[in-house]
N, C-alpha and C positions, 0 to 999 in steps of 0.2 A: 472645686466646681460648685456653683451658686444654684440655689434655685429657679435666677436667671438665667442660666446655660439651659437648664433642665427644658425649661416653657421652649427655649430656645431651638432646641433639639427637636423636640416633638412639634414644633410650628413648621421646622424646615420638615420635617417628613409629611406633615400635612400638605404643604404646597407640593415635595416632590410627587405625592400620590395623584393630587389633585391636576399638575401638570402632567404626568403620564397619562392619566383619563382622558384630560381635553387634546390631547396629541396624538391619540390613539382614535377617540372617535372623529377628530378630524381627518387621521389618515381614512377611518373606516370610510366616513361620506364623502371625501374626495374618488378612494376606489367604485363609489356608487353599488356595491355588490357584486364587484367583478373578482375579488377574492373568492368570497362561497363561492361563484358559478366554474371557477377553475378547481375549487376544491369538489363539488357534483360532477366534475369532467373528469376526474383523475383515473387514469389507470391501474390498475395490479401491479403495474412496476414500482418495487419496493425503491430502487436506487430515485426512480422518477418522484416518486413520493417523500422521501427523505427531504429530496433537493425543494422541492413544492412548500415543505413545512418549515425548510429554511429561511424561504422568501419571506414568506408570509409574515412569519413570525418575526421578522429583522424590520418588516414595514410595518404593523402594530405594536409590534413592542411588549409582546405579551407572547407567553407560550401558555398560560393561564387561560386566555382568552380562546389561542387556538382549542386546545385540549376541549374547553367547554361545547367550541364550535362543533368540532366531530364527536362529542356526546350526543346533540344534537343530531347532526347529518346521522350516524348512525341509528339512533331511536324513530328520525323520519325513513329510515331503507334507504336513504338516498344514497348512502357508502356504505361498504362491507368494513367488517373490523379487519382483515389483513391488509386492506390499503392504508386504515386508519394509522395504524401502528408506524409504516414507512413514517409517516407525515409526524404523527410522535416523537419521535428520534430526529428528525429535522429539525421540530419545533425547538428540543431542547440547545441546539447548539446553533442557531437564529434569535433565542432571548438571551447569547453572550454579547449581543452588537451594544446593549445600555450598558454595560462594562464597562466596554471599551469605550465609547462615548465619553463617559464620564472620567475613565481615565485621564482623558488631554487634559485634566487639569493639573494633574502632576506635571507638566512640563514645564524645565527650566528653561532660560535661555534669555536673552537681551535683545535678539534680531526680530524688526516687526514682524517677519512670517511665525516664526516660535508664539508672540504676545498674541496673534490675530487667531492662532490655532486654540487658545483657553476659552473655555468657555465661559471665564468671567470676563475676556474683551467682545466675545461677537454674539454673546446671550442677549445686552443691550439694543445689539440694532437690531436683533431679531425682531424680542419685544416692542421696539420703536412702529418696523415695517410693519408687526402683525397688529398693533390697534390701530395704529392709521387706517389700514385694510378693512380691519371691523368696523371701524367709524365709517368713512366715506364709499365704502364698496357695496354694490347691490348687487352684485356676480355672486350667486353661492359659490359657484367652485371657488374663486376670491377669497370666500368667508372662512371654507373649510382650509383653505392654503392659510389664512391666517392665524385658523383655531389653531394651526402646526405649529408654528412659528409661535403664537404667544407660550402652546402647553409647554413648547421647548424651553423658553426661557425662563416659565413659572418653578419647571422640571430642574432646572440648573441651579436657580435659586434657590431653593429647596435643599440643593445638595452643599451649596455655600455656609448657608444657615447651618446644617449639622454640623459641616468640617470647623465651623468656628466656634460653636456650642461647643464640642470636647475635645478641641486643643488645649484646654486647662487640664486630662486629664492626664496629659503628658508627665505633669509634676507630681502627681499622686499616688503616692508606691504601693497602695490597696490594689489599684486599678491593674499594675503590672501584673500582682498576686490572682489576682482572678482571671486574667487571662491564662495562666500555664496551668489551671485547670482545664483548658479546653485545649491541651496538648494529648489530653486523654481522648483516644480519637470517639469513643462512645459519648461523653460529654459533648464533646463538641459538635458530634453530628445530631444529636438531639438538642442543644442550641440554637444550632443550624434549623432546622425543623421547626420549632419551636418557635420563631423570631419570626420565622416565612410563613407558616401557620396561620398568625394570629394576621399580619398586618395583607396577607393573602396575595402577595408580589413577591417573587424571587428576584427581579431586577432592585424594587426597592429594598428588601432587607442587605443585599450584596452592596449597594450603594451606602446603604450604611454599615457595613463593613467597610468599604473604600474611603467613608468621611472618618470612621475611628484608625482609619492605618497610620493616619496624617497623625496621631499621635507618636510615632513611632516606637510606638509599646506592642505591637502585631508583630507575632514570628510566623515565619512558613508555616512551623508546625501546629501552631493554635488556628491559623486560619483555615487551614486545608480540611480538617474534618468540619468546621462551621459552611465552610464552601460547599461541602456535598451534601451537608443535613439541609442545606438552604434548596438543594434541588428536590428533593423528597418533601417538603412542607408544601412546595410548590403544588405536588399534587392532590393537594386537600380543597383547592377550588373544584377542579375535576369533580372530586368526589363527592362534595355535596350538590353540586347541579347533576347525579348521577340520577339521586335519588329520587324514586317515580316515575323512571324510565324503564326502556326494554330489557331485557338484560343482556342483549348485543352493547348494546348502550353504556350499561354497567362494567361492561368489561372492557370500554377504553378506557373508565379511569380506573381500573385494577391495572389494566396492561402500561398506563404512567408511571402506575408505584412501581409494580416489579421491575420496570426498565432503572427506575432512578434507584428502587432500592440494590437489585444487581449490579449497577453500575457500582454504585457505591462500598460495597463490598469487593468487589473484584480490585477498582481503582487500591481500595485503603491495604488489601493484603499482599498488593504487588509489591506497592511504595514499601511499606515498614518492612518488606520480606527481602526488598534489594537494599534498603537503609540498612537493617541488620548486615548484611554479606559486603556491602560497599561504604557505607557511611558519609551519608550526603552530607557537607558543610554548609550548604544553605540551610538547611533545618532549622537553626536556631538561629537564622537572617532575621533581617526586619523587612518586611512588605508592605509595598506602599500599594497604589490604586491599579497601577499597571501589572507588577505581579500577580493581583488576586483575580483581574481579568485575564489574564495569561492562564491562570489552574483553572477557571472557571472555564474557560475554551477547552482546555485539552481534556477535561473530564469531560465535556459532553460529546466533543469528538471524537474522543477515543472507545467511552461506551458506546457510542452510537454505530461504529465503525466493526466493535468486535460483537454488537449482538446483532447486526443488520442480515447473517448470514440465519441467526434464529428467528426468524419473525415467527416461523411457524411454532415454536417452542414457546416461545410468549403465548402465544394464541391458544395452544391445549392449557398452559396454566391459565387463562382467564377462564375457558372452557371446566377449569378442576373446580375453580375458587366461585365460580358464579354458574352453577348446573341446571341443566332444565327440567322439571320435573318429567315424570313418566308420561308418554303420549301428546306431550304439548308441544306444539308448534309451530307458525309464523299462519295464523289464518288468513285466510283473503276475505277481510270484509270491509264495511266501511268505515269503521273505529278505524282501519290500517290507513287510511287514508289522511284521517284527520292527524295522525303523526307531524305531518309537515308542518301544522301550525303548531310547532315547539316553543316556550314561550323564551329560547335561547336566544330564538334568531331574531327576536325584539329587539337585541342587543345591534343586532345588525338592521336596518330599517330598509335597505333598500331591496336586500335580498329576501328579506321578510315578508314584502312587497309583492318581489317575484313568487313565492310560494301561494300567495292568496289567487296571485292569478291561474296559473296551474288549477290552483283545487276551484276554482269558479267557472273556467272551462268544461274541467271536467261536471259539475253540474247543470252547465246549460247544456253538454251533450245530454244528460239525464234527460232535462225538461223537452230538448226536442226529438229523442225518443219516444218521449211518451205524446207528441203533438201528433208524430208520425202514425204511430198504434192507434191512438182515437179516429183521426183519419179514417183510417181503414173500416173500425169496427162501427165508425156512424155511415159511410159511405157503401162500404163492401158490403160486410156480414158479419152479423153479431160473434165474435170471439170471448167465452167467460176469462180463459188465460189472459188475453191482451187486457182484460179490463182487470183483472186483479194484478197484473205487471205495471199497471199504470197506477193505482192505486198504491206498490209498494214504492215507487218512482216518485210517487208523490211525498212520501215518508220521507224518503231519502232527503228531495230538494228541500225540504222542510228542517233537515239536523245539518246540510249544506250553508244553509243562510242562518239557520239560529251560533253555528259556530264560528261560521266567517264573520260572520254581525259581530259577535264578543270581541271576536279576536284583532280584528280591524279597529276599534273602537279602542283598545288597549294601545294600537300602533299608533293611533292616533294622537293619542298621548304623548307622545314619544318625541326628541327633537328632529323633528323631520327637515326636508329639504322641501322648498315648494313644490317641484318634480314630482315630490314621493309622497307629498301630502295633497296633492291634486289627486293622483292616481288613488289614494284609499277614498277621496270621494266617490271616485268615479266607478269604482267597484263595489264600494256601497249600494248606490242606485242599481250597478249592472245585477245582483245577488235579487234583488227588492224585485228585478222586471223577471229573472229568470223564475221565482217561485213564482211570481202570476202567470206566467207562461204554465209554469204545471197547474196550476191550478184551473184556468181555462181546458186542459186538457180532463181534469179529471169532470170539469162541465161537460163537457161534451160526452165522456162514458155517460155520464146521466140521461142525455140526450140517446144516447146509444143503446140502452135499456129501456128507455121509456119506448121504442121504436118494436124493439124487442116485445116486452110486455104485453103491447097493446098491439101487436100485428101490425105496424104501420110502415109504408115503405112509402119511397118516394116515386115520384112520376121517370120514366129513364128520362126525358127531357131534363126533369130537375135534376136529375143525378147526374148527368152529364156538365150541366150548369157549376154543381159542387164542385166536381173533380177538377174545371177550371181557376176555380177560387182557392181550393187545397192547393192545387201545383204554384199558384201564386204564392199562399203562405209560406209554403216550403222552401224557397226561394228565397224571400225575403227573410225567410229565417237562418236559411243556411249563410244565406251575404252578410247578414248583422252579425252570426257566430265568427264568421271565419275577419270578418272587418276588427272585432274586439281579440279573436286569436292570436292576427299577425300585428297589431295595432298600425293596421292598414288604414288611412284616413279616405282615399281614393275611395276604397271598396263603401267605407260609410255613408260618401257622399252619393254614390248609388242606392242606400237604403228609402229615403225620402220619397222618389219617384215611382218607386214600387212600393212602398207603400199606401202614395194617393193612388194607385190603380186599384191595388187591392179594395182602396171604398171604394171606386168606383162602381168596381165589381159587385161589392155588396147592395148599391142602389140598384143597380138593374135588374139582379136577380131578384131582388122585393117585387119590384113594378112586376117583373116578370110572373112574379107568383101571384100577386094579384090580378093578374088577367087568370093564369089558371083557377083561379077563385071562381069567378066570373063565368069563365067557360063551366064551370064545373066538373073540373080535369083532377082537382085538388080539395081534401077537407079545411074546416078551420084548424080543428082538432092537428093536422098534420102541418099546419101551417105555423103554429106556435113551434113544434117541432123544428121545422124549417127553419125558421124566425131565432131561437136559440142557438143554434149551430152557425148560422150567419153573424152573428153575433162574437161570439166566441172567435171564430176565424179572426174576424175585424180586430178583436182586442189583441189577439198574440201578435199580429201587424202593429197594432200601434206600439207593445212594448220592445219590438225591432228597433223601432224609431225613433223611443226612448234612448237603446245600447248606444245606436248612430252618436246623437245628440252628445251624450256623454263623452265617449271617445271623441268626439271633434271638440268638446268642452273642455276638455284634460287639453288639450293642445294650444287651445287660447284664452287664455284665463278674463281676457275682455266681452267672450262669446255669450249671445242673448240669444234666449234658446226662440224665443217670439219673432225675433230680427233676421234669424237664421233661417226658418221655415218663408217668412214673408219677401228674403233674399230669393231664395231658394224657387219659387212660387214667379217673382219676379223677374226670373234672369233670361227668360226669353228662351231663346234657339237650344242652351243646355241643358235645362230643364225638361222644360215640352220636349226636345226632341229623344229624353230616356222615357218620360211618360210615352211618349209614340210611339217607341220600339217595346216596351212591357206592352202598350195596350195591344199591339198587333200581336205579339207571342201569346198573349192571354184569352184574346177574343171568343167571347161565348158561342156555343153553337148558334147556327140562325132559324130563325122557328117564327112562322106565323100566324098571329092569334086573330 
């Protein structure tokens, strides 16, 4: 074997790696995030969960990948570790399907169906269909159907390159010699280990396992312990994406090891304990690519099968190995919150996506509590509590946008899908309109103190006036919330029409206060007063308008936010006639000056 095999060897596992990646996160953006939101939906049912981590895992192609995910979900709350676990043991017996995959190239035969089944005949037209696809297709879903298809082929070719790199070392009698070391089943499973470890893929170290079988130098017995050390290396992704998490978190990738490590003792004392009493004759067989996916199946089947009745025994050793200190735990605050923006789920963009919105709803419910509260305490009666809850309200939507702002910005980064990469603009700006919505409110506590301070109340006319233009806000605020909620485009297109009412409302109560001027019904002094809270109202309406804007923006990517209002302004009978139903619902008391 040449230094040429060597480059040789390692280029194929660079493209296998490199092809599993691009085939993986193709599957990931074709699923769109519909994997995580079935995995947030799971149930307690362990058998349910098993079956769940099987899927998953056979359509990515990673139980790496999964395991990280419920690092993730777990450290956000969004899974508990006993469901974790089911879907663990799933996972592992769902990353046997690259095995088997890669098996059908062992197949012999002369008949087209046999040739068409190899993956060195129909790797080619894959590769063919999937850059056509990339070249002339502007479908994403098209693109990520093709990412499938080229990483598949990249992924095959990969595994060609090895098998041809060391079939020289068929001839080489060291090579034999170092293999019946790893008949030693502790060698071999720390091989195993070792190999899975460093290159961070249990499918790809197994695959090449399957490329060096083709030398026919692989006996059962040397592979079989490399087989199971190769499951246990596997969970050393887990375990460094643990680190810095909760330590529910931490204890799915303890609850990886011990499953693969128990697996793996249990499996290796059965085997050599009936090999002793019965004496298997394949032992000292040769195995080829089909056989090591065959062991590789029934170990994970089999542990998965005989520990699935202990979840909960898993669960107290994670509980032993990962302990809480004295008096600590699970606070309800808003650190707990910001969990969801894991920076796992970057990995996944769509569902990533879906967490930013969650937690930015939940912040504009903050901001329009606190719009509601000012309300009251400029309108009603000075409340100190209401003004210092809007004040901490205000802190809040403040580490709301400073974190969703990073963390958006990072996603941003990320290979998005137009979809997904529209949608983080658009929650960008929506974060941007929600903290000035607080911020207007915490204008208004000022206003609401200075009111306070200086003994100043409003006329009941004016204040019946307000209460008009509050119920307007509120309205328009709750439509824009609930329109960006459901990503209801309907509900936004009623934002616009109450919003122009809302100025309306604010001219006429001006005029109106100037004739109290006039009359001398009203101060100036009380009039500035006045004059800032009208103000303030008018703004949280206009950032409504803003949410609107965006959410119909994310929808058509040709939309001109100028052309949209001046449409909007223009359309006659649908317009005017929601402006004429707001104005009628809103109409000021009537009062003659």
């Amino acid at each position: 074997m040449t230094i040429f095999n060597v480059l040789t060897l390692i280029g194929g596992l660079a493209m296998f790696l490199y092809g599993m990646n691009v085939m993986g996160n193709g599957l990931e953006k074709l699923a769109g995030g519909k994997l995580e939101k079935i995995f947030e939906r799971l149930t307690s049912n362990p058998i349910k969960a098993m079956l769940l981590g099987l899927s998953v895992t056979a359509v990515i192609q990673s139980s790496s990948a999964t395991t990280v995910m419920l690092v993730g979900f777990v450290n956000a709350g969004i899974m508990k570790l006993h469901s974790a676990i089911g879907v663990i043991m799933g996972a592992n017996i769902g990353t046997t399907v690259t095995a088997w995959i890669l098996s059908l190239s062992g197949l012999s035969g002369d008949s087209v169906v046999i040739n068409m089944l190899k993956p060195s005949s129909f790797s080619p037209v894959l590769a063919i269909i999937g850059v056509a696809m990339l070249t002339f297709s502007k479908n994403d879903k098209k693109k990520d159907i093709a990412s499938i298809l080229v990483g598949f082929a990249v992924l095959m070719f990969g595994m060609d390159s090895m098998s041809g790199a060391v079939e020289p070392l068929k001839d080489v009698p060291e090579f034999a010699e170092v293999l019946l070391w790893f008949k030693n089943p502790i060698l071999g499973v720390l091989a195993g280990a070792l190999l899975t470890a460093i290159i961070q893929s249990s499918s790809a170290s197994v695959g090449i396992l399957q490329a060096l079988s083709a030398t026919g130098a692989i006996t059962f017995g040397s592979a079989l312990p490399i087989i199971l050390g190769q499951n246990i290396g596997t969970c050393v992704t887990a375990m460094l994406s643990s680190i810095g998490t909760s330590k529910n978190a931490k204890r799915v990738a303890v609850v990886h090891l011990y499953f693969n490590i128990i697996g793996t003792v249990l499996f290796l004392t059965v085997f050599y304990l009936l090999n002793a009493f019965i004496g298997f004759s394949f032992v000292d067989g040769v195995v080829g690519a089909k056989e090591i996916a065959i062991v590789h199946t029934i170990f994970n089947l089999s542990t998965s099968i005989v520990l699935l009745p202990f979840i909960k025994v898993l669960e107290k050793l994670a509980y032993l190995t990962v302990k809480d200190k004295e008096g600590e735990g699970n606070k309800d605050n808003i650190e707990e919150q910001f969990k969801l923006l894991d920076e796992r789920f970057l990995q996944s963009p769509s569902f990533a996506v879906e967490k930013c919105r969650e937690l930015t709803n939940r912040m504009g419910e903050i901001a329009k509590e606190s719009i509601d509260m000012a309300m009251s305490i400029c309108v009603d009666k000075y409340d100190k509590e209401k003004a210092e809850q809007i004040a901490a309200n205000e802190a809040a939507v403040d580490l709301y946008e400073d974190r969703l702002g990073t963390y958006l910005v990072k996603l941003s980064s990320r290979d998005l899908s137009a979809k997904d990469s529209q949608s983080v603009s658009t929650i960008l700006h929506v974060i941007g309109d929600f903290e000035r919505i607080s911020d207007h409110a915490m204008n208004m506590v000022s206003v609401a103190e200075e009111k306070q301070q200086k003994d100043l109340n409003f006329t009941s006319q004016a204040t019946a006036e307000v209460k008009v233009m509050c119920s307007a806000v509120r309205d328009v605020l709750d439509i824009a919330m609930e329109a960006f909620e459901k990503y209801d485009l309907e509900l936004a297109t009623r934002v616009e029409p109450l919003e122009e009412v809302v100025d309306k409302i604010r001219t006429k109560l001006k005029n109106r206060h100037v004739k109290r001027l006039q009359t001398g019904e009203c101060t100036i002094e009380m009039g500035f007063v006045f004059s800032d809270l009208l103000t303030n109202l008018e703004r949280v309406s206009d950032h409504c308008s803003n949410i609107a804007v965006c959410l119909i923006q994310e929808n058509d990517e040709s939309f001109d936010v100028h052309e949209y209002v001046q449409m909007l302004k223009n359309s006659g009978e649908g317009f005017d006639g929601q402006v004429k139903r707001y104005s009628e619902k809103y109409a000021l008391p009537a009062k003659e000056y």
